[in-house]
Each structure stands twice: as C-alpha cells, then as structure tokens.
C-alpha positions in Angstrom: 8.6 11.5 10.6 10.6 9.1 8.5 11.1 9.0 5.3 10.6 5.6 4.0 11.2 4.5 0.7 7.5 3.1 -1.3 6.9 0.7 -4.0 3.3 2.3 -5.7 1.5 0.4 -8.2 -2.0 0.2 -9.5 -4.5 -0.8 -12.4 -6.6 1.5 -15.0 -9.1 1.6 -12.1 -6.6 2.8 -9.9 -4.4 5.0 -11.8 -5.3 8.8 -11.3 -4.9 8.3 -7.5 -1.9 6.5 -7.9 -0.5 9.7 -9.9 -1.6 11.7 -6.8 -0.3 10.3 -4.2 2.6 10.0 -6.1 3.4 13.5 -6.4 2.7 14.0 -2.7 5.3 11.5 -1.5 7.4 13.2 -3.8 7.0 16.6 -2.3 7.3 15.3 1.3 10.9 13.9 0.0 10.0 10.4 -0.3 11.9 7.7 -2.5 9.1 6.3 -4.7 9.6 3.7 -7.3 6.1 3.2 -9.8 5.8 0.3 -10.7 2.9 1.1 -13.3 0.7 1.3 -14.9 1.3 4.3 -17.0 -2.4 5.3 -17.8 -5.5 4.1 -17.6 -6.1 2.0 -20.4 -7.8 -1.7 -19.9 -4.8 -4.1 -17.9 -4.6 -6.2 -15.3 -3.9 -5.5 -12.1 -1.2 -8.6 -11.5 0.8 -6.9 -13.8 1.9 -4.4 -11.8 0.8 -5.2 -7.9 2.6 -8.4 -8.3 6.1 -6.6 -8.6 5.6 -4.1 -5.9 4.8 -6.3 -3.2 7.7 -8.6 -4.6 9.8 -5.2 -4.4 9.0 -4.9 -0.5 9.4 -8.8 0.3 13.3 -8.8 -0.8 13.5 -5.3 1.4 14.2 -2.9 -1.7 11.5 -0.9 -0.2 10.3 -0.1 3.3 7.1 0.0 2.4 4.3 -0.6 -0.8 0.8 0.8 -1.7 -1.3 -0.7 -4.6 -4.2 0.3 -6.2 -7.2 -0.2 -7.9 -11.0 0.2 -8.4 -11.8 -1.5 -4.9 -8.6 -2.3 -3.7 -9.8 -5.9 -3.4 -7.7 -7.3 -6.1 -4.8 -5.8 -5.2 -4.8 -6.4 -1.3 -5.3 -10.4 -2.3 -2.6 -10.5 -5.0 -0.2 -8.5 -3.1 -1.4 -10.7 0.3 0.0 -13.6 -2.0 3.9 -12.7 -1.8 5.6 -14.4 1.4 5.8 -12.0 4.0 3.5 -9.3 2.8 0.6 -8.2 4.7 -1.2 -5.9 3.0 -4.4 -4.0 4.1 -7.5 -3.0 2.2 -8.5 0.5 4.2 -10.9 2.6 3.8 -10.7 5.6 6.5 -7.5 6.6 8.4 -9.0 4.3 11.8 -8.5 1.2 9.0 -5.2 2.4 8.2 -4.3 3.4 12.1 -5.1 -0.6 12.5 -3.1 -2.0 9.8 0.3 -0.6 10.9 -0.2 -0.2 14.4 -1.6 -4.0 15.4 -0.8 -6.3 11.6 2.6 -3.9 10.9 1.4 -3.9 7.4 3.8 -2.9 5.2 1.8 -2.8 1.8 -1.6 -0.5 1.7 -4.3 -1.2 -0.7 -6.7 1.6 -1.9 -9.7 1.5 -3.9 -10.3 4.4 -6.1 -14.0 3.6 -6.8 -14.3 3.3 -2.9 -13.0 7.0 -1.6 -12.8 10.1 -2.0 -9.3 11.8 -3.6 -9.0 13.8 0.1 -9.5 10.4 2.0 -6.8 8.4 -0.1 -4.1 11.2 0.3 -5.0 11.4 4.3 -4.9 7.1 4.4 -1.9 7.2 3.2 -0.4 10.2 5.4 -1.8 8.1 8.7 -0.6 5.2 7.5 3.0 6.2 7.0 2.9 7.7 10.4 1.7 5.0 12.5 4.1 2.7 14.1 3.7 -1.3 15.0 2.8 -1.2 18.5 4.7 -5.1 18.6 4.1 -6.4 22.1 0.9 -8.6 22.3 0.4 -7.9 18.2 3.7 -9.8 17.3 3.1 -13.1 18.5 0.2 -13.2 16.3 2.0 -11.4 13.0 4.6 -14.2 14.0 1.9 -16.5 13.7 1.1 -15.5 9.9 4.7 -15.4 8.9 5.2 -19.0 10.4 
C-alpha cells in the first residue's frame, strides 16, 4: 500500500484519538504533520481543522483527517477550503464510499461517535481504497466546478 503523507488535526473532543491514530501512521511509516491541538483543554475546532485542510488544498499533503466530538464540525469547516471534500464516516463501508466514489481526500471522525477499534480500522480502509474515477469523476468534477 502507499505511503501517503497526512495532515491530522482535531479539537479537545477529539484529541485522544487523534494521538492514536497518530502513533499508528507513524508505525506503518507514514509522514504525519499534527496540526494540533496538543491536549484536551476547551478550544475550538477552526483552530486547528482549518489549517489541515488548507495543508491538503495547496498539495503539502496527500491526504487529511480531522477530528472531533462528532466529526460534524470538522467535516463542515474542512468542506469549506476550495477543493476539499471531506467525509464524516462512521464504519469502514462510509469510509470504502468516500474514497472510492467522492475521492475524498480529508476524513472526519467523531470521537463521541465510535469506538477507538472502529476509528483506527476507518482510517486503515480509508487509506487503502482507491477512487474508482470513471462515472464518479464527472460528478467530483461537478463540485470542483
């Protein structure tokens, strides 16, 4: 599988997860670039989502993954920066759908929502599932028009 280089950032809500799957894109040889936060004191999730998906849309990084208490937040702020598409998933079918039919190339989690397990296993599938393109890129050419 490639190794693609990954923006992470998250919230308070999000931060013990985002220190996980850190350290397991890490030790499958990853380049990983955290963007904060640094514990999980109160902040706000702008802060630091904001910056990775800005990271990703000027092609430092292949890919991003926020995070936060639902994942909501994150996937809307990030969704803000021309030429993200970032997906909110919740099982690795979710994730399986955002890369292989929207090429998503910024993952929201939701720590409230999942289990540690799922998250680490989302993100696994996720990095391993290629854009099909063919009818699918028409319509991501669509969003990006």
């Amino acid at each position: 599988m490639k190794k693609f280089s990954i923006a992470i950032g998250s919230d308070h809500a999000g931060f013990a997860y985002k220190e996980k799957i850190k350290a397991m894109l890490l030790a499958d040889g990853y380049v990983v670039r955290d963007y904060g936060t640094n514990s999980d004191a109160p902040c706000d999730y702008p802060d630091f989502i904001r910056p990775v998906a800005e990271a990703v849309a000027r092609g430092e990084f292949e890919r991003g993954i926020v995070l936060g208490g639902s994942g909501n937040g994150e996937a809307i702020t990030a969704n803000r920066v021309k030429g993200i598409r970032c997906g909110l998933c919740w099982n690795e079918q979710v994730a399986i759908w955002n890369r292989s039919h929207n090429d998503g190339n910024v993952l929201s989690l939701g720590q409230r929502t999942i289990t540690e397990d799922e998250a680490l296993k989302i993100v696994r599938t996720w990095l391993a599932t290629a854009f099909e393109g063919g009818r699918h890129l028409a319509r991501i050419q669509k969003i990006d028009a």
